[in-house]
RODOSE-821704 format. One record per residue: y negated, z negated, x negated of N, C-alpha, C in turn; residue in three letters. Coordinates in pm, whole numbers, padded with zeros to 5 digits, always signed. Layout:
% residues N
YZXYZXYZXALA
...
% end
This chain:
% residues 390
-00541+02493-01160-00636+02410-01087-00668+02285-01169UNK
-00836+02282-01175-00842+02122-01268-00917+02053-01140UNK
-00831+01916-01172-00834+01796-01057-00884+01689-01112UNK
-01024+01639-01055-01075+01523-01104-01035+01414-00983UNK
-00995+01284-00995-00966+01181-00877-01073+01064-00932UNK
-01174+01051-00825-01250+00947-00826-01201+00782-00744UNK
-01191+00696-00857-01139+00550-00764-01173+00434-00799UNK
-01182+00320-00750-01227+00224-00771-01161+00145-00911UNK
-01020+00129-00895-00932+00100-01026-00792+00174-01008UNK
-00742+00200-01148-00608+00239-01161-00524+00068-01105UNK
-00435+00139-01001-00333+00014-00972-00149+00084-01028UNK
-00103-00008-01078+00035+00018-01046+00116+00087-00958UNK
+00071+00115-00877+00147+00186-00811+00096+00365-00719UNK
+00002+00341-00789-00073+00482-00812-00044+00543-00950UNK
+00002+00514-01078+00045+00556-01186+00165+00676-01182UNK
+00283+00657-01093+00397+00763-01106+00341+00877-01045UNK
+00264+00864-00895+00168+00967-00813+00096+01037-00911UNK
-00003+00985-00995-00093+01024-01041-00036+01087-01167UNK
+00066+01077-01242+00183+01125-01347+00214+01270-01316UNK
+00266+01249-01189+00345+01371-01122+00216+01488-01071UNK
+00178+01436-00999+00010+01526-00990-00046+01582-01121UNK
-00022+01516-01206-00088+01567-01360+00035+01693-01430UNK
+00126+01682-01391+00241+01829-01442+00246+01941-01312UNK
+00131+01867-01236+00138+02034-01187+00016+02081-01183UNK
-00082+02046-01177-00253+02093-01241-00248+02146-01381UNK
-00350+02237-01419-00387+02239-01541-00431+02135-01650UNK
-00506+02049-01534-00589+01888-01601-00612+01824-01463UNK
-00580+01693-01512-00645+01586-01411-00682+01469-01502UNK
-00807+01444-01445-00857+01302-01473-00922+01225-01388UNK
-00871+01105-01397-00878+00984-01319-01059+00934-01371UNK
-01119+00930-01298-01254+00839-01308-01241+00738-01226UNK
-01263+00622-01332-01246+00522-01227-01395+00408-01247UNK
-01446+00320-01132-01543+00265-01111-01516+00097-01218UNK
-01408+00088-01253-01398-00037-01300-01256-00041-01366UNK
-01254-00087-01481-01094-00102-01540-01025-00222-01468UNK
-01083-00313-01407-00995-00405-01286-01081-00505-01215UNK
-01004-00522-01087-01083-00625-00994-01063-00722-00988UNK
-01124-00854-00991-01157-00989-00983-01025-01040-00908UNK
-00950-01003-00794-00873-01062-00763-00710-00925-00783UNK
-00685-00875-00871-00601-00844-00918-00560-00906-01070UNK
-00421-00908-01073-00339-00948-01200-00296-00882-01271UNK
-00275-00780-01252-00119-00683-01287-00158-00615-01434UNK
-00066-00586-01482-00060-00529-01584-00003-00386-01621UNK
-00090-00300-01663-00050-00135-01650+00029-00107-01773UNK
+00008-00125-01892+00055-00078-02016+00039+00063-02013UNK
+00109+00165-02059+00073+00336-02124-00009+00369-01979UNK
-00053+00454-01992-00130+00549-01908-00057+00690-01953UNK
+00016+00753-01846+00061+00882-01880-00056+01018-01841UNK
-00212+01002-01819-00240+01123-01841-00434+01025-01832UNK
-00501+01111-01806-00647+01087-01846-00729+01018-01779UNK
-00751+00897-01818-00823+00805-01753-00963+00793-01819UNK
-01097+00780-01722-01224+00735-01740-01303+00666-01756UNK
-01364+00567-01762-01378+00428-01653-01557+00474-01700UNK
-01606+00466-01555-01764+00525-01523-01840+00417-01624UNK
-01965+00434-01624-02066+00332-01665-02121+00284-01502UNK
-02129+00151-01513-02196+00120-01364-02206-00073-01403UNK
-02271-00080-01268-02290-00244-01257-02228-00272-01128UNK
-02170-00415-01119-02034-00471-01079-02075-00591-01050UNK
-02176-00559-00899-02234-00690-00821-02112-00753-00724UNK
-02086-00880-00715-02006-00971-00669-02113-01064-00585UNK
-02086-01027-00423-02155-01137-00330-02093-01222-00321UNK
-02155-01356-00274-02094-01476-00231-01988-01477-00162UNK
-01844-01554-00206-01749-01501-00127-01692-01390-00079UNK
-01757-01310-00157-01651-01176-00165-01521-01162-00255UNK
-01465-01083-00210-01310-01111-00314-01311-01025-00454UNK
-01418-00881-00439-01435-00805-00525-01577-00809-00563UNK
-01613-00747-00655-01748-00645-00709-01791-00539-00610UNK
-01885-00486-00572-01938-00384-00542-01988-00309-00689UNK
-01924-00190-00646-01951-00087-00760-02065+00006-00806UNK
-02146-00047-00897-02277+00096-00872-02258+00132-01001UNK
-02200+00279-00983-02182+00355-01101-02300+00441-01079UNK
-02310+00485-01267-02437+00585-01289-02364+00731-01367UNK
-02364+00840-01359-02318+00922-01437-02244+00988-01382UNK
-02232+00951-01277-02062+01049-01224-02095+01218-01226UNK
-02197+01246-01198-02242+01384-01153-02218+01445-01235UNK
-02302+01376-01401-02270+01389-01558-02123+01446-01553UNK
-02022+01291-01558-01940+01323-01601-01847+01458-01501UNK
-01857+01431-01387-01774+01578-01330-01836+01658-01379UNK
-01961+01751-01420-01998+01896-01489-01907+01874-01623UNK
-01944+01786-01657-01849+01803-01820-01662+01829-01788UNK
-01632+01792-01702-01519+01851-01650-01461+01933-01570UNK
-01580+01978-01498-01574+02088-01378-01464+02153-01365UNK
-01452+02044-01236-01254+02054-01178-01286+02101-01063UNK
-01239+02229-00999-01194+02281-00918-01179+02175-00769UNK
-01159+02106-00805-01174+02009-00649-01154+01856-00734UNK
-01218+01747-00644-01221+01624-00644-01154+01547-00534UNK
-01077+01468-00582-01019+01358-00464-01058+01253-00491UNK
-01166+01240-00340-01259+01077-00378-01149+00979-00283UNK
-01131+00823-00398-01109+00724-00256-01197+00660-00227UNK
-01275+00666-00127-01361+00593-00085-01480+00634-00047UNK
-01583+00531-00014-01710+00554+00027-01788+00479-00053UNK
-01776+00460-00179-01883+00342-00256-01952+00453-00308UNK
-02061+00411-00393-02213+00519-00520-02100+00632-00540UNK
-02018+00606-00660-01896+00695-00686-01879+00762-00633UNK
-01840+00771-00506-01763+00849-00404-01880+00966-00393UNK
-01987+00869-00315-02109+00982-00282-02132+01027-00353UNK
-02191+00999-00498-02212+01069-00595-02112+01205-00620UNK
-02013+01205-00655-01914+01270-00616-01913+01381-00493UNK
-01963+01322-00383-01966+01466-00313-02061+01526-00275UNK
-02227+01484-00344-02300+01567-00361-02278+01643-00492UNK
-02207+01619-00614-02180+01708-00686-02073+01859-00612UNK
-02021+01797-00539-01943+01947-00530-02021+01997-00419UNK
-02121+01955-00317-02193+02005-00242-02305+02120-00324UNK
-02346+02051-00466-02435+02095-00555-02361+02240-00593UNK
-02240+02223-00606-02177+02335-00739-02089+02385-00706UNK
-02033+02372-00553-01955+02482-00470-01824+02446-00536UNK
-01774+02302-00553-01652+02265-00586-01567+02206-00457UNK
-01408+02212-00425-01409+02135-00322-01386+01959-00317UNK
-01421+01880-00215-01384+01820-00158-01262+01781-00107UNK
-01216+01637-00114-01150+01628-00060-01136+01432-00018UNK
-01142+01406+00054-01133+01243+00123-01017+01178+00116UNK
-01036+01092+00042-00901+00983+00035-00863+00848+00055UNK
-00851+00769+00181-00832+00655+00131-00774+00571+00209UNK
-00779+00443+00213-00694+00351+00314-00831+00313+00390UNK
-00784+00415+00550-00891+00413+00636-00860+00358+00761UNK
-00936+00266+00870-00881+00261+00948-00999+00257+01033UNK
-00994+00185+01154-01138+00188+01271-01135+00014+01314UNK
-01075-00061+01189-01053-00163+01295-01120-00251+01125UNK
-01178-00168+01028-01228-00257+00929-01341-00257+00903UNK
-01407-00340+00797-01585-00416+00819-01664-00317+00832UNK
-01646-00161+00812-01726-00049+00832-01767-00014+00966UNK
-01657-00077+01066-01735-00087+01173-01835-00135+01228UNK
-01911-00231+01170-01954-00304+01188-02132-00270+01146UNK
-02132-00133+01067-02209-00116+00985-02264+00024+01013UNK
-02400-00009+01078-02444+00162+01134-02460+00259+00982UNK
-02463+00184+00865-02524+00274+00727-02395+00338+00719UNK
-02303+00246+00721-02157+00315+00656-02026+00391+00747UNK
-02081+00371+00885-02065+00491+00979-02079+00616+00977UNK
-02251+00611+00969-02327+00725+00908-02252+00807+00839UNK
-02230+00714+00704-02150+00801+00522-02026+00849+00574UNK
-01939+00742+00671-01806+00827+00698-01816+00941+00771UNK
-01893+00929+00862-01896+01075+00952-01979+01180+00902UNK
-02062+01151+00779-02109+01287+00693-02039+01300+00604UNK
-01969+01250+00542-01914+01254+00442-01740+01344+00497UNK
-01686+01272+00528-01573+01354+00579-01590+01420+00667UNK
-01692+01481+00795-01700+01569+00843-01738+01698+00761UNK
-01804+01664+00677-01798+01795+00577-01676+01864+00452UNK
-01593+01721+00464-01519+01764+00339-01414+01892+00373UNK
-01398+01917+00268-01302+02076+00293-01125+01974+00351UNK
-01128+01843+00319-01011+01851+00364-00955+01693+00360UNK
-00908+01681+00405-00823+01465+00416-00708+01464+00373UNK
-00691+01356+00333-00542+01332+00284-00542+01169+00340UNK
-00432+01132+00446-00459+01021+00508-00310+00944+00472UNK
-00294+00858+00478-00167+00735+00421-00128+00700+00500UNK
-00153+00713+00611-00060+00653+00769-00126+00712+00875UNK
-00026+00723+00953-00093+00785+01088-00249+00700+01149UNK
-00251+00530+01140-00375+00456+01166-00484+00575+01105UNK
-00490+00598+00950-00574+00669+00861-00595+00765+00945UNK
-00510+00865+00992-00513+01001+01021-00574+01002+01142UNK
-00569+00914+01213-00672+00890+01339-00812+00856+01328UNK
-00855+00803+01213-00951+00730+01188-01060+00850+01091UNK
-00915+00954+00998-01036+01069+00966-01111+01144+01078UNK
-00991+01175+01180-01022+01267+01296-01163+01212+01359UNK
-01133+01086+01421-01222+01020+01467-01351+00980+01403UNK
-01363+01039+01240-01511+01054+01166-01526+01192+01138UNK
-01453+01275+01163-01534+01420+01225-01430+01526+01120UNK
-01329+01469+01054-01230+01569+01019-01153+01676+01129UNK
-01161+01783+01088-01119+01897+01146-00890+01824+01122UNK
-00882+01806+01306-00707+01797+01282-00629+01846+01185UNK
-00629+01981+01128-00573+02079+01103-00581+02063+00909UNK
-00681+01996+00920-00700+01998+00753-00742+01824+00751UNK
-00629+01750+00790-00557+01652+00769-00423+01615+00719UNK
-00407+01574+00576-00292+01609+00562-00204+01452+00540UNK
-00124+01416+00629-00069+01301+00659+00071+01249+00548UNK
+00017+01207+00468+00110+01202+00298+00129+01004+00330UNK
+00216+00992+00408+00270+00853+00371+00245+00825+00217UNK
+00192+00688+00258+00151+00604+00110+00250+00645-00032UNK
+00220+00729-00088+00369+00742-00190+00364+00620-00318UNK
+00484+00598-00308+00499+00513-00415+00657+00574-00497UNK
+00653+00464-00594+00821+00513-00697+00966+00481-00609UNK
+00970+00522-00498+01090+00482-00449+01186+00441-00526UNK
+01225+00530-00621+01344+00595-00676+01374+00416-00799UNK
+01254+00448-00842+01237+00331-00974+01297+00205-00894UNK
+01244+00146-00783+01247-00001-00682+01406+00016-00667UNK
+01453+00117-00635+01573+00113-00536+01697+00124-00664UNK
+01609+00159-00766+01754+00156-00897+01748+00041-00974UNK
+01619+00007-00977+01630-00148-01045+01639-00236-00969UNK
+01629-00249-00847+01739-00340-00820+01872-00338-00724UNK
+01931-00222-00761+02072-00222-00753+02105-00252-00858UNK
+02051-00252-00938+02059-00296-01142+02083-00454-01124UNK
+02004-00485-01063+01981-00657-01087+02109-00724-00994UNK
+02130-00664-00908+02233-00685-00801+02416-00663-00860UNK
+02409-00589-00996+02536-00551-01047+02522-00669-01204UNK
+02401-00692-01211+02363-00796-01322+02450-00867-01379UNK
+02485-00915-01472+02582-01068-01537+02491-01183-01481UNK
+02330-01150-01523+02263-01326-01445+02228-01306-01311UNK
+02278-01211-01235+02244-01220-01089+02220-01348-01009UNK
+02378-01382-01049+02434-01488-00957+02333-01636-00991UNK
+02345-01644-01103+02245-01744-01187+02127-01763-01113UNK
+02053-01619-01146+01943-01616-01104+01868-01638-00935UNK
+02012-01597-00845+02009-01634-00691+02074-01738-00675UNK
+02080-01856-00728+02122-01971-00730+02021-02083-00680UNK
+01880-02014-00765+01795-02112-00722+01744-02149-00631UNK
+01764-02038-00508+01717-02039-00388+01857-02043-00278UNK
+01847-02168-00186+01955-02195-00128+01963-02117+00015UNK
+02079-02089+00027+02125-02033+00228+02096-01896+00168UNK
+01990-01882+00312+01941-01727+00339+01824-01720+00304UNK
+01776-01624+00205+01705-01638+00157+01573-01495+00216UNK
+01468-01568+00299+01348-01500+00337+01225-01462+00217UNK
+01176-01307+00211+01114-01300+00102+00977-01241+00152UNK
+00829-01375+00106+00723-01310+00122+00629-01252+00033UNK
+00598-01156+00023+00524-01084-00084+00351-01098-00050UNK
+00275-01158-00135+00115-01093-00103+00036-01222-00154UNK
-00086-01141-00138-00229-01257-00202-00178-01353-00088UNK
-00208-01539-00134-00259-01593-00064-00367-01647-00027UNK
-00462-01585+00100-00500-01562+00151-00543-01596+00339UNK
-00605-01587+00388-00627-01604+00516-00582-01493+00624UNK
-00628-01383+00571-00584-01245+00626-00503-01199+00609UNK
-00357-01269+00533-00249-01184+00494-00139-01279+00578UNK
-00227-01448+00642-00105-01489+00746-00008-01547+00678UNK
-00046-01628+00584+00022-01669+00503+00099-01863+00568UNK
-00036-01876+00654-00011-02047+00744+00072-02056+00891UNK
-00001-01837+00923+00132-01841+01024+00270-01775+00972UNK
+00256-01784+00850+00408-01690+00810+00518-01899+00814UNK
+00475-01961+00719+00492-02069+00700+00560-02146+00849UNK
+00454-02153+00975+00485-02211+01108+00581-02121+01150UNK
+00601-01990+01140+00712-01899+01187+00843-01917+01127UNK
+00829-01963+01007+00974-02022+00882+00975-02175+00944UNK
+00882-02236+00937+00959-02380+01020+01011-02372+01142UNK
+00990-02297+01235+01041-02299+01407+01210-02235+01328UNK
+01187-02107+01270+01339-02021+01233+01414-02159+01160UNK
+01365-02257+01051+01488-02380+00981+01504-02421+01080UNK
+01444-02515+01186+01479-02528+01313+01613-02571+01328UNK
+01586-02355+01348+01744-02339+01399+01841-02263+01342UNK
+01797-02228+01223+01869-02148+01100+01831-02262+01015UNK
+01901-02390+00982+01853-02508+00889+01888-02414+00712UNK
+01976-02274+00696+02038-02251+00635+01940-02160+00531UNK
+01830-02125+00567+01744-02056+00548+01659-02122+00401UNK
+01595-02033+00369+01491-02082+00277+01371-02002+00251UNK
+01304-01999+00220+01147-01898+00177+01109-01933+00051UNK
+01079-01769+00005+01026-01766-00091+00903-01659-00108UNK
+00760-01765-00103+00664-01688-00112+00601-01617-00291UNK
+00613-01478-00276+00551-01429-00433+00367-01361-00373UNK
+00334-01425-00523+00186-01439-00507+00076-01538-00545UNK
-00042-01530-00575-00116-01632-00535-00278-01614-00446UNK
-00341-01689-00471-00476-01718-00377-00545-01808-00402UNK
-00652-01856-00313-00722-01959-00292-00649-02052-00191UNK
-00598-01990-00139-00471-02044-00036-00395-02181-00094UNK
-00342-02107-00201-00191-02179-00237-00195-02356-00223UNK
-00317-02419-00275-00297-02546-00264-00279-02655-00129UNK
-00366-02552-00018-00370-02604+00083-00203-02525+00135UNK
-00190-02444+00120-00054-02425+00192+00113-02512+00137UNK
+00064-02571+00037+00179-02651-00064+00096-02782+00023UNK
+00073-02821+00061+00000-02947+00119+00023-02933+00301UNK
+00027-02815+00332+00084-02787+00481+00275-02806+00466UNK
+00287-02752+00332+00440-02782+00334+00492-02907+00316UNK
+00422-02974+00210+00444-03149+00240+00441-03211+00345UNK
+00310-03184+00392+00281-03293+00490+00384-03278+00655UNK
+00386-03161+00674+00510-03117+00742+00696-03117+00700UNK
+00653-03126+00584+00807-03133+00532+00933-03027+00560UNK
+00854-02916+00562+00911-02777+00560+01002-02727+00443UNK
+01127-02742+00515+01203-02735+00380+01237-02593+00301UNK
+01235-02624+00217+01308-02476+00106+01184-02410+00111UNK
+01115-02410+00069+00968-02321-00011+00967-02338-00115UNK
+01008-02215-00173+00904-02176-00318+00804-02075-00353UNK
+00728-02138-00384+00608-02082-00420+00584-02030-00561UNK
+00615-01916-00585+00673-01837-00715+00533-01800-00797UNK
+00430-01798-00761+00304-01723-00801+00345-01581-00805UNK
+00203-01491-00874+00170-01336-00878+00331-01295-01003UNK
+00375-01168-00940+00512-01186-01006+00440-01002-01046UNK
+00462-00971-01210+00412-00863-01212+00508-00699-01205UNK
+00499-00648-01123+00562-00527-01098+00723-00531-01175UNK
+00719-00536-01321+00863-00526-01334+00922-00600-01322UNK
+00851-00749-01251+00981-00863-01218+01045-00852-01110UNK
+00958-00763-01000+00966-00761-00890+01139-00719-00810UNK
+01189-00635-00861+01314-00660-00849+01422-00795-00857UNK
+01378-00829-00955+01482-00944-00911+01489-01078-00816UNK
+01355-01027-00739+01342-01115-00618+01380-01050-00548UNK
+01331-00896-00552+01389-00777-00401+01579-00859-00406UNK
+01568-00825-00536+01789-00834-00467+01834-00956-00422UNK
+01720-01075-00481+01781-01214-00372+01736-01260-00262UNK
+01688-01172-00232+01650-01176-00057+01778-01115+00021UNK
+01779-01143+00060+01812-01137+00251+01742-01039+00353UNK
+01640-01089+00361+01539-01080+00512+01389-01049+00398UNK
+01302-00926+00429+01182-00930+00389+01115-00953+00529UNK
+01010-01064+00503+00939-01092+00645+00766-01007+00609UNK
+00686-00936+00622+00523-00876+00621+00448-00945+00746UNK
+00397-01074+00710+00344-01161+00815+00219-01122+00790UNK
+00101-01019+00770-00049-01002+00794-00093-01001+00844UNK
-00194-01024+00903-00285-01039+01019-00362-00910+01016UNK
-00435-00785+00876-00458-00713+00886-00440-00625+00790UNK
-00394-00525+00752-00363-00445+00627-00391-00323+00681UNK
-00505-00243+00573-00476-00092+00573-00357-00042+00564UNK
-00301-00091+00493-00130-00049+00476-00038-00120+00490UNK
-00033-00188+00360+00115-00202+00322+00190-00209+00247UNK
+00163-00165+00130+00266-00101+00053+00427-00255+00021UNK
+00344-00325+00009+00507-00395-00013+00614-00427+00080UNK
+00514-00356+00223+00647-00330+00320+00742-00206+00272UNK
+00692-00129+00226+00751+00001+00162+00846-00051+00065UNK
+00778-00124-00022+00899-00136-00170+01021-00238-00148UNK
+01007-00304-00020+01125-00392+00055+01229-00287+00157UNK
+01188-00198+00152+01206-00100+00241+01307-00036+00135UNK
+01269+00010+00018+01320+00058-00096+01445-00040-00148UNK
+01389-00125-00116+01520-00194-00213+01644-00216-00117UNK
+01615-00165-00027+01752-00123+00122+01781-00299+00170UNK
+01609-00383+00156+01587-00470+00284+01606-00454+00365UNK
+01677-00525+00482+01646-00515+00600+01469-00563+00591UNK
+01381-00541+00724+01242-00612+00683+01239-00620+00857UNK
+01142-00751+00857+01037-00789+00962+00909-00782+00904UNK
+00812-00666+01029+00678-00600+00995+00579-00668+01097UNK
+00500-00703+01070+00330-00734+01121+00309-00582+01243UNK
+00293-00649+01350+00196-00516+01414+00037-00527+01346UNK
-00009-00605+01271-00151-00529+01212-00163-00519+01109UNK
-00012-00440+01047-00026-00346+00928-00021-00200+00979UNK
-00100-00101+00892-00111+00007+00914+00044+00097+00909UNK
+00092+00014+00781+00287+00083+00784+00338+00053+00899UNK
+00330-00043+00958+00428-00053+01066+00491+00048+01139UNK
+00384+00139+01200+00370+00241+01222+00469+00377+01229UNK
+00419+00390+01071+00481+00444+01021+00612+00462+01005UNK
+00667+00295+00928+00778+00291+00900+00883+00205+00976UNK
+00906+00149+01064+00953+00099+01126+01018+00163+01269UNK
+01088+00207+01301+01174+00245+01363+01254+00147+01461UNK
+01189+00084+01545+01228-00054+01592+01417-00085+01622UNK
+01417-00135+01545+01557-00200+01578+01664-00096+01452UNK
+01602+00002+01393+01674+00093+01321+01637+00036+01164UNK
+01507+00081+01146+01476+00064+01013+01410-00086+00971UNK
+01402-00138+01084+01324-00285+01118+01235-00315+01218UNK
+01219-00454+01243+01168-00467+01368+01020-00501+01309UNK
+00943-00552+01428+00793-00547+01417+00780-00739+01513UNK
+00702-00779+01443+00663-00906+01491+00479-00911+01517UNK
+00414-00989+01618+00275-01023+01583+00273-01157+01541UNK
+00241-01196+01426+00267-01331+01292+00207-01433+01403UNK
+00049-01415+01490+00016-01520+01570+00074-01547+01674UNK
+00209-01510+01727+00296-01528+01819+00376-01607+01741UNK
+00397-01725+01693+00520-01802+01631+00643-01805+01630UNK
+00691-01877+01807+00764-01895+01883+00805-01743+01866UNK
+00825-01648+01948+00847-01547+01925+00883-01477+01810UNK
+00763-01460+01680+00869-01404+01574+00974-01495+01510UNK
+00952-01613+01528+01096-01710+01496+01198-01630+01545UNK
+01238-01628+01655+01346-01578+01770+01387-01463+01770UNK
+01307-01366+01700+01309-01225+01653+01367-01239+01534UNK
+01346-01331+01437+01418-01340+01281+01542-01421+01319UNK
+01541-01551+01399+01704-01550+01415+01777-01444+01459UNK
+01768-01378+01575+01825-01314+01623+01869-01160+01505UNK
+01786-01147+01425+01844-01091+01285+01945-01170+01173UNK
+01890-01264+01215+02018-01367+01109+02118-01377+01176UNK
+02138-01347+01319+02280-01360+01336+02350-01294+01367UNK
+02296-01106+01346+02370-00996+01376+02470-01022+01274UNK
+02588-00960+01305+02681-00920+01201+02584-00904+01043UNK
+02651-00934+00959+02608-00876+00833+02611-00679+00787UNK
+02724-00637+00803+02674-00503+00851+02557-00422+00867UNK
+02550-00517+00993+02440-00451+01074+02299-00486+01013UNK
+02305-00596+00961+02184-00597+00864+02166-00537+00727UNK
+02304-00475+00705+02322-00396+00593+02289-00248+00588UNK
+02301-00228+00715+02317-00059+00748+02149-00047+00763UNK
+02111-00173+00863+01949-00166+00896+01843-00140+00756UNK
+01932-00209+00638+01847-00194+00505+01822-00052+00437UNK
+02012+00018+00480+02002+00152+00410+01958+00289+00515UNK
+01942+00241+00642+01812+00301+00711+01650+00275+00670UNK
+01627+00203+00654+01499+00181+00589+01478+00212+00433UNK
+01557+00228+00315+01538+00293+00232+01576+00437+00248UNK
+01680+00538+00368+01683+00625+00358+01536+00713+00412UNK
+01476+00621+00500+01295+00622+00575+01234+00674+00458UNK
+01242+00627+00359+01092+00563+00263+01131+00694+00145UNK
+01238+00726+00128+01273+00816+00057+01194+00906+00051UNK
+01157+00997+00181+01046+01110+00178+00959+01031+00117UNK
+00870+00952+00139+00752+00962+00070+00748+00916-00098UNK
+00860+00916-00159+00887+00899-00312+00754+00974-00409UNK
+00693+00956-00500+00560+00979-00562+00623+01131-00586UNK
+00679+01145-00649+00699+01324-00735+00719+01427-00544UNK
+00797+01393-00486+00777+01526-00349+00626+01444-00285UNK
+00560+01343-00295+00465+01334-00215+00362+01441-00341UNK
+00353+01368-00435+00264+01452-00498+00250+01616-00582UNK
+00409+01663-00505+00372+01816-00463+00276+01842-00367UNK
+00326+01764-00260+00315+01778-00122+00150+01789-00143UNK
+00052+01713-00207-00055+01647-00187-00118+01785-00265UNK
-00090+01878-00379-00147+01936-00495-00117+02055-00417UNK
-00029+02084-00335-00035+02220-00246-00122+02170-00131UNK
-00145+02080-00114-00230+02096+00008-00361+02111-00044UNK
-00437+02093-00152-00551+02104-00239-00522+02208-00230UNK
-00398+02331-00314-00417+02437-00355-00487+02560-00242UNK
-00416+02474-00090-00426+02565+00022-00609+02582+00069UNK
-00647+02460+00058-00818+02463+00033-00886+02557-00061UNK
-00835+02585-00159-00892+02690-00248-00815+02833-00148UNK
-00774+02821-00125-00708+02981-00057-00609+03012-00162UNK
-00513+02940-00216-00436+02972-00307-00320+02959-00295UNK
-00263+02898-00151-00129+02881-00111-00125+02893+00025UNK
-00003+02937+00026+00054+02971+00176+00053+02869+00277UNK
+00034+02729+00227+00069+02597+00285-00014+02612+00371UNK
+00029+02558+00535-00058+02534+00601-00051+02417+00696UNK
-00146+02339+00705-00137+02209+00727-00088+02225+00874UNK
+00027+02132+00938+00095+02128+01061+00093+02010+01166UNK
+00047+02038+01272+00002+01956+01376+00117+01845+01371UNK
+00059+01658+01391+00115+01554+01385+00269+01538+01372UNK
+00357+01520+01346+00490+01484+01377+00618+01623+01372UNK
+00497+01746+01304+00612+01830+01243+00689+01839+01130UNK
+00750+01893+01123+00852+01887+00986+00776+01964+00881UNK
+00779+01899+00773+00695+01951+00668+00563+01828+00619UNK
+00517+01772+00728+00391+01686+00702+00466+01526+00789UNK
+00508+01499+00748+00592+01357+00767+00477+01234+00828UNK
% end
């Protein structure tokens, strides 16, 4: 089977997925709409299999955080590769372009992305339209959280050829490097700098990621955990005014670490304590996942799409709403003062969670469910919450 994946940019944490997907195809290549976006940092280094990057123009509205993508060629370039099926993410030129080619040339389809019913597409009779023609026709979905998997159904995907593949990421990599960092000679050194108990927030700062109520939720918890400290990784447009909410309030123990790039990221996972996911709205998630991995205990946002998913209330972690203050304060003490244990065991429940969706069994999981669209495997996609489709 040759597999073309159409996407906006290669990210970090689509690389091991997209690795593992590539040793079991004949060929895959990545087309992508842009080699990176305006408000990403990160740094990829090797590419382990075939990357594209379209010809297009890369309009940026006022106050938007990204580019809008208008690629030219895609049609081009899929005949010159004529792959057996395409996995589009998204709904931008690309995408469509993309699935009038396999509409054209009797290739399949297939829909991919971080979808939900509660983002700006609602809002938008054109791009309603594209979702409900577009995936009502496709031969098949591949959705990242149950939110997603409701949200294909509900644009005209057939249940049955929905295939519900938790967000995969490198479990395996997160959860060994930092037990690495945790057995370290500069461990201790290095968790020195941050005093007490140490709370860890990951993400852009931002307006929508709840970054002013993550902040008011850490001052009510010093309060009454004076023992505590925060440490936000990341940056934004945010950051200055939120270092200016911390002065002027005098909110103690914040550090404000900036964008920390993928392989540092461990050695903050192991000096945490407590991962807190204060967003106000996320398709997903994913760095609730890789806190999850590093056998965090975590406090989750009800308007992330993982929550969902991964949270197991009171088992694998609890769930807070960030604009309730008072409340998730009282929810994070009341974690700071279980036994230690019990916040220990709660961590290696939540990395034993996250385990299934590790990149190499998700991205079997994902290349037999393609194969089963061609009529080439036995696999058959299994109604919500059975064993087999997680």
């Amino acid at each position: 089977m040759k597999l073309a994946i159409v996407t906006n940019i290669l990210t970090p944490y689509r690389i091991p997925l997209f690795a593992a997907m590539a040793g079991q195809v004949d060929r895959l290549t990545v087309l992508l709409m842009a080699e990176r976006e305006e408000n990403r940092q990160w740094e990829l280094g090797a590419i382990p299999f075939e990357v594209q990057v379209l010809p297009g123009f890369h309009l940026r509205p006022r106050r938007a955080d990204v580019s809008i993508h208008l690629n030219y060629g895609v049609i081009r370039a899929l005949r010159r590769l004529n792959p057996d099926v395409v996995l589009s993410g998204g709904f931008a030129a690309a995408n469509v372009a993309a699935f009038v080619y396999c509409r054209l040339f009797g290739k399949k389809y297939v829909a991919w992305t971080h979808l939900t019913l509660q983002d700006g597409a609602e809002s938008s009779r054109l791009r309603r339209w594209i979702r409900h023609f577009v995936i009502g026709s496709a031969h098949g979905s591949i959705a990242e959280s149950s939110v997603a998997r409701e949200a294909f159904v509900h644009y005209g995907a057939p249940p049955r050829r929905v295939l519900r593949a938790v967000m995969p990421f490198d479990v395996s990599r997160i959860h060994e490097q930092t037990d690495a960092v945790r057995r370290s000679s500069g461990y201790q050194a290095f968790r020195s700098r941050y005093p007490g108990v140490v709370l860890l927030s990951i993400g852009q700062l931002i307006a929508r990621k709840g970054c002013r109520e993550m902040l008011e939720i850490y001052r009510r918890t010093a309060q009454v955990r004076p023992d505590v400290s925060l440490v936000m990784l990341g940056d934004g447009p945010e950051r200055a005014s939120l270092e200016r909410m911390v002065d002027e309030q005098r909110i103690p123990h914040v550090f404000f670490e900036g964008y920390v790039q993928s392989e540092d990221l461990p050695q903050y996972l192991a000096c945490a304590d407590l991962f807190v996911f204060h967003t106000l709205y996320d398709a997903f998630g994913l760095v609730l996942s890789e806190a999850m991995a590093a056998s965090l205990p975590v406090v989750s946002s009800v308007h992330a799409a993982a929550t969902r998913d991964l949270i197991k209330e009171g088992v694998t972690g609890v769930s807070i709403d960030p604009h309730a203050a008072a409340a998730s304060a009282e929810t994070i003490v009341k974690l700071l003062d279980l036994p230690r244990r019990d916040l220990v065991g709660m961590g290696r429940a939540g990395y034993e969670h996250v385990r299934a969706f590790d990149a190499v069994p998700s991205a079997a999981r994902i290349v037999e469910f393609m194969r089963s669209l061609m009529g080439r495997s036995d696999w058959l996609p299994m109604v919500e919450g059975q064993e087999g489709n997680p």
